[in-house]
ZAMARGU-4260 file (C-alpha; in steps of 0.2 Angstrom, whole numbers, plus 5000, padded with zeros to 4 digits):
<rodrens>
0) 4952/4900/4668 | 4953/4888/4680 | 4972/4886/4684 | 4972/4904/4680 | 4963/4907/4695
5) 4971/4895/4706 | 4989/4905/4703 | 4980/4920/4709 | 4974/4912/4725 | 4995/4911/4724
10) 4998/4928/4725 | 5005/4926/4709 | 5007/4943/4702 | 4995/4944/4684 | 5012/4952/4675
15) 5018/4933/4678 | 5004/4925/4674 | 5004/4934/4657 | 5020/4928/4654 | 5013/4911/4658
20) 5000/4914/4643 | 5011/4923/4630 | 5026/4909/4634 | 5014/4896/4632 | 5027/4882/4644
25) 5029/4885/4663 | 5045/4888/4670 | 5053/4879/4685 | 5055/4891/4694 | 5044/4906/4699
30) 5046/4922/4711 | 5033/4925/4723 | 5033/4943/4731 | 5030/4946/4748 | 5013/4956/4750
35) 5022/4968/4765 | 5038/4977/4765 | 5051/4974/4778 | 5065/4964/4785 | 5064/4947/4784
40) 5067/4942/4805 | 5063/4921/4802 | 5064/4909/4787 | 5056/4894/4789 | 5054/4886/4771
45) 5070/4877/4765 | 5075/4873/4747 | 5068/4859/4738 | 5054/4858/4754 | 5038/4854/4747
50) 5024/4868/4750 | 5008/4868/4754 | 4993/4878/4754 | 4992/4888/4771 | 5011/4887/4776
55) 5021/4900/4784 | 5037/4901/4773 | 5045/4919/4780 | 5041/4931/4793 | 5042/4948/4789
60) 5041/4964/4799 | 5039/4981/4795 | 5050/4989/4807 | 5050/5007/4803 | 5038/5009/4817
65) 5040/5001/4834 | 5033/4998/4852 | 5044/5002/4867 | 5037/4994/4883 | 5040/5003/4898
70) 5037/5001/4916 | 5027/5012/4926 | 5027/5013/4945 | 5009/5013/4954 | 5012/5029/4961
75) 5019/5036/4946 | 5002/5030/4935 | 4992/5049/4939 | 5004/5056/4929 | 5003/5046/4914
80) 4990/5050/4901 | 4986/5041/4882 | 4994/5051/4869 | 5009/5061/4879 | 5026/5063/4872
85) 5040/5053/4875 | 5059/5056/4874 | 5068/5040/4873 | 5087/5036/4874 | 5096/5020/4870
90) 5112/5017/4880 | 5123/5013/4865 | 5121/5030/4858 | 5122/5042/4874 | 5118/5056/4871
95) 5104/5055/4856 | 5085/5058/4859 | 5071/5049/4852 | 5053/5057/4853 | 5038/5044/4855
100) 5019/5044/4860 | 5010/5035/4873 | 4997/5021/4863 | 4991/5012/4876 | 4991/5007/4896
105) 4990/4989/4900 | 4976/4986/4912 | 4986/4974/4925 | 5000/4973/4936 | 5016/4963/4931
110) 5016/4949/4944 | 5035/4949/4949 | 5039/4969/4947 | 5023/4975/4953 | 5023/4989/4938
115) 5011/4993/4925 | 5017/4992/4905 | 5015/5006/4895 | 5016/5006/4877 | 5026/5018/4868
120) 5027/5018/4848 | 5042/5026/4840 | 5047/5030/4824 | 5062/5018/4817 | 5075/5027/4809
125) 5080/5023/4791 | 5097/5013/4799 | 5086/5005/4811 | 5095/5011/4826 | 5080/5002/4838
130) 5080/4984/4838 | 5068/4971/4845 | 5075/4965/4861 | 5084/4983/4868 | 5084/4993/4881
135) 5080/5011/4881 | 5080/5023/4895 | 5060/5033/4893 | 5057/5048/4900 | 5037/5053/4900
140) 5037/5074/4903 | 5017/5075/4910 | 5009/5090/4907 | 5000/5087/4924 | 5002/5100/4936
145) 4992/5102/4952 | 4992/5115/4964 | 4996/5108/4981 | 5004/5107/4998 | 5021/5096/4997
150) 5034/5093/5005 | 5051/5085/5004 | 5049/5065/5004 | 5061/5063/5018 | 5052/5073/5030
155) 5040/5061/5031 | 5041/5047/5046 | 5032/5031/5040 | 5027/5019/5052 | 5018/5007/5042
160) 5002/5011/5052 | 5005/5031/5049 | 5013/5045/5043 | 5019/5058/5052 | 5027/5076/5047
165) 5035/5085/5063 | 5031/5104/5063 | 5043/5116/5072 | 5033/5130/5081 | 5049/5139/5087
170) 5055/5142/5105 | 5062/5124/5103 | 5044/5116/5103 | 5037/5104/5092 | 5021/5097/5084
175) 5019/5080/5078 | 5006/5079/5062 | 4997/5066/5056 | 4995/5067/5038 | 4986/5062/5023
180) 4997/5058/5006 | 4994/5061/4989 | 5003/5058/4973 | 5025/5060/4974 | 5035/5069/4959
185) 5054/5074/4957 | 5057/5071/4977 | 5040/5079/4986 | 5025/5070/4989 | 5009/5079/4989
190) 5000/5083/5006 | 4983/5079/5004 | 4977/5086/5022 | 4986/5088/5043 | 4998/5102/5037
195) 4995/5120/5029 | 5006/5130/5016 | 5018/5142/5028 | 5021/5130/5040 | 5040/5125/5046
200) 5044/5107/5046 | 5058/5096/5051 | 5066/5088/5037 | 5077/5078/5045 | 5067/5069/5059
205) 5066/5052/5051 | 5085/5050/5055 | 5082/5052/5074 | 5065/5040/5074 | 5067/5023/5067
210) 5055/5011/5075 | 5037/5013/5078 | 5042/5012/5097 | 5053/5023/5098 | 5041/5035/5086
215) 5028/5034/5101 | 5039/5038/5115 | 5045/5052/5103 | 5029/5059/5099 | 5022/5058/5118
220) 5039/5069/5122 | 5035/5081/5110 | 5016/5083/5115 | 5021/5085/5131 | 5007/5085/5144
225) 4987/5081/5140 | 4980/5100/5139 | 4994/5109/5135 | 4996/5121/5122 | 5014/5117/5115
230) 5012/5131/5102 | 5013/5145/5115 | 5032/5147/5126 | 5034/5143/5144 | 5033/5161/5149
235) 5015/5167/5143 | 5005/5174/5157 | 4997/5160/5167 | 4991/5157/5182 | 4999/5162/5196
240) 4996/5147/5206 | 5001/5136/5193 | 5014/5145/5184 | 5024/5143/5202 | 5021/5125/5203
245) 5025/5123/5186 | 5042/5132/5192 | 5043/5123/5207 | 5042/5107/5199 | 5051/5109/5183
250) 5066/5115/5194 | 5065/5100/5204 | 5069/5089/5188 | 5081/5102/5182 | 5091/5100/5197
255) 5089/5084/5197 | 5095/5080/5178 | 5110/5093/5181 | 5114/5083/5198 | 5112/5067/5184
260) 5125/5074/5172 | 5137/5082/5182 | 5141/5064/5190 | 5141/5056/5172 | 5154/5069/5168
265) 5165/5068/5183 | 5162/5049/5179 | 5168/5050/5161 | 5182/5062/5164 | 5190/5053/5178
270) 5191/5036/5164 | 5193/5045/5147 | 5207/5058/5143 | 5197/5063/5126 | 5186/5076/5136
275) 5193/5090/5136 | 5191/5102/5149 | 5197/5121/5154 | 5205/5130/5140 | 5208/5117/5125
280) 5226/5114/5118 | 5221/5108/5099 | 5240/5110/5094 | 5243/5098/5108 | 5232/5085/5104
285) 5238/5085/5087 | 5250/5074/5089 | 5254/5067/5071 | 5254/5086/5065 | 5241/5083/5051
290) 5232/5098/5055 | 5215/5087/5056 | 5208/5081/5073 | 5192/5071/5077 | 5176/5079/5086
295) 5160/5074/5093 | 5144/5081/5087 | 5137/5081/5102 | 5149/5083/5117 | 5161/5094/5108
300) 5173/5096/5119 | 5176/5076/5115 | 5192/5077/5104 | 5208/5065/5098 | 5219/5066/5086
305) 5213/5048/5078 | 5194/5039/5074 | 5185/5032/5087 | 5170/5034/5097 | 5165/5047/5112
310) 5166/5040/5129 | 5150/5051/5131 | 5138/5047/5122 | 5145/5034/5111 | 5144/5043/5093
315) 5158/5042/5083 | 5171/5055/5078 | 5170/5064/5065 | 5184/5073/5056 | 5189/5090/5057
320) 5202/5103/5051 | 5208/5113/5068 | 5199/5128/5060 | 5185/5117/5060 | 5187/5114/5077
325) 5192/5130/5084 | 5174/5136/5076 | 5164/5122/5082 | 5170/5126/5101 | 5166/5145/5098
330) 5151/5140/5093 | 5148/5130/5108 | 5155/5141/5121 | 5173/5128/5123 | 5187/5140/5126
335) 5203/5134/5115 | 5221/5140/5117 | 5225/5155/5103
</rodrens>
């Protein structure tokens, strides 16, 4: 009973053992079954080794089920939850879908990428298409969905110390928000509080800001003067007193800014034969016969028949068809020869 019970503390199977009894010899050789099913992944035993109680001689794993680490952005963890479906692809089978389930979110940041883990398990396909050590492209579809005030991610100004949406009030008058962020999906970002659903934005304003500098000086502009109110056009009914002042004044610096450009321009056109003035000949200044001509974006009267930069304002050129061109000085108010 004895040595009986010592081959089962060996896992040996009692069908062997009854051989054992029934034979009544041992036999010099004896199979040991594996108490897990799977794939054998690391042999450590090696023939004719000596074995000992407690030694690790195979490791086998069951690989019908298996975890898929993926990393999570901060900004993206509100929109992660334990138990939502996953749709998983691996990049050498374009094309194929894998459905998963989110197990478990690691409670720490990776140190390097700054992103949270998140464990996905899967089930393995019978040809064991996922393999340990892979990459797989996740795709977590949340079920999340807030009613909210967003807006498109680039029309937000971040100045590191703030951020900034530029409302358009119309009449060419604008209104520089401060406002509060919230969580970002699929290119908008949530508005948490400064604007209100309806509102006209600028999208584009970052492009024109790009320092925290020039984002002041800009904002001052656009404020105008202390006491104001920039949502209302220069012609509502004022004062009298003030509104001829505000006339007198304005025309002043008018006159004054006019006087300012007109000199530039005389300047500019006296040393640059790409400004073009009176009635435009675009056939003329097509001198390779292309039919394509470069224009400014600003001063569009500006035009040569190769790249460069305008004398103006020191943009460069960008291409056009003539038709282009011809529309772009209609636009304008440039006259161009029919």
């Amino acid at each position: 009973q004895s040595a009986k019970r010592r081959l089962q503390y060996w896992d040996i199977s009692d069908k062997e053992i009854k051989d054992l009894e029934e034979r009544g010899t041992p036999k010099k050789t004896m199979t040991i079954y594996s108490p897990v099913s799977g794939i054998v992944i690391d042999k450590i035993v090696l023939k004719g080794q000596n074995v000992m109680a407690g030694m690790e001689l195979y490791k086998i794993a069951d690989l019908s089920t298996v975890w898929v680490q993926a990393d999570v952005y901060q900004y993206e963890l509100p929109w992660v939850k334990l138990g939502q479906p996953v749709d998983l692809e691996l990049s050498y089978l374009p094309g194929k879908t894998y459905k998963g389930n989110i197990t478990y979110v690691y409670p720490y940041l990776g140190m390097e990428s700054k992103t949270i883990k998140v464990r996905i398990e899967v089930r393995n396909t019978s040809s064991i298409e996922f393999k340990q050590g892979m990459f797989a492209t996740v795709k977590i579809e949340s079920p999340i969905v807030i009613n909210t005030v967003s807006v498109p991610e680039q029309s937000v100004i971040r100045s590191g110390e703030r951020n900034i949406v530029v409302i358009a009030l119309g009449g060419g008058y604008f209104d520089p928000r401060e406002v509060k962020l919230g969580v970002t999906a699929d290119g908008y970002i949530q508005i948490l509080d400064g604007i209100k659903e309806g509102e006209k934005i600028v999208v584009s304003s970052q492009f024109l800001i790009d320092s925290e500098s020039n984002l002041k000086a800009a904002i001052d502009q656009m404020r105008g003067h202390e006491g104001m109110d920039m949502s209302k056009p220069m012609t509502e009914n004022v004062e009298t007193k003030n509104q001829d002042k505000s006339k007198e004044k304005k025309g002043g610096i008018q006159i004054k800014d006019d006087n300012m450009k007109n000199m530039k321009k005389e300047e500019h056109e006296k040393t640059s034969p790409l400004i073009r003035a009176g009635v435009i000949d675009l056939k003329s200044i097509d001198t390779n016969k292309d039919g394509k001509l470069y224009q400014d974006l600003m001063d569009w009267n500006v035009i040569s028949d190769k790249p460069g930069k305008c004398p103006i304002c020191g943009m460069n050129l960008k291409e056009f068809t003539i038709d282009e061109v011809k529309v772009n000085l209609e636009k304008h108010g440039f006259e161009y020869k029919k």
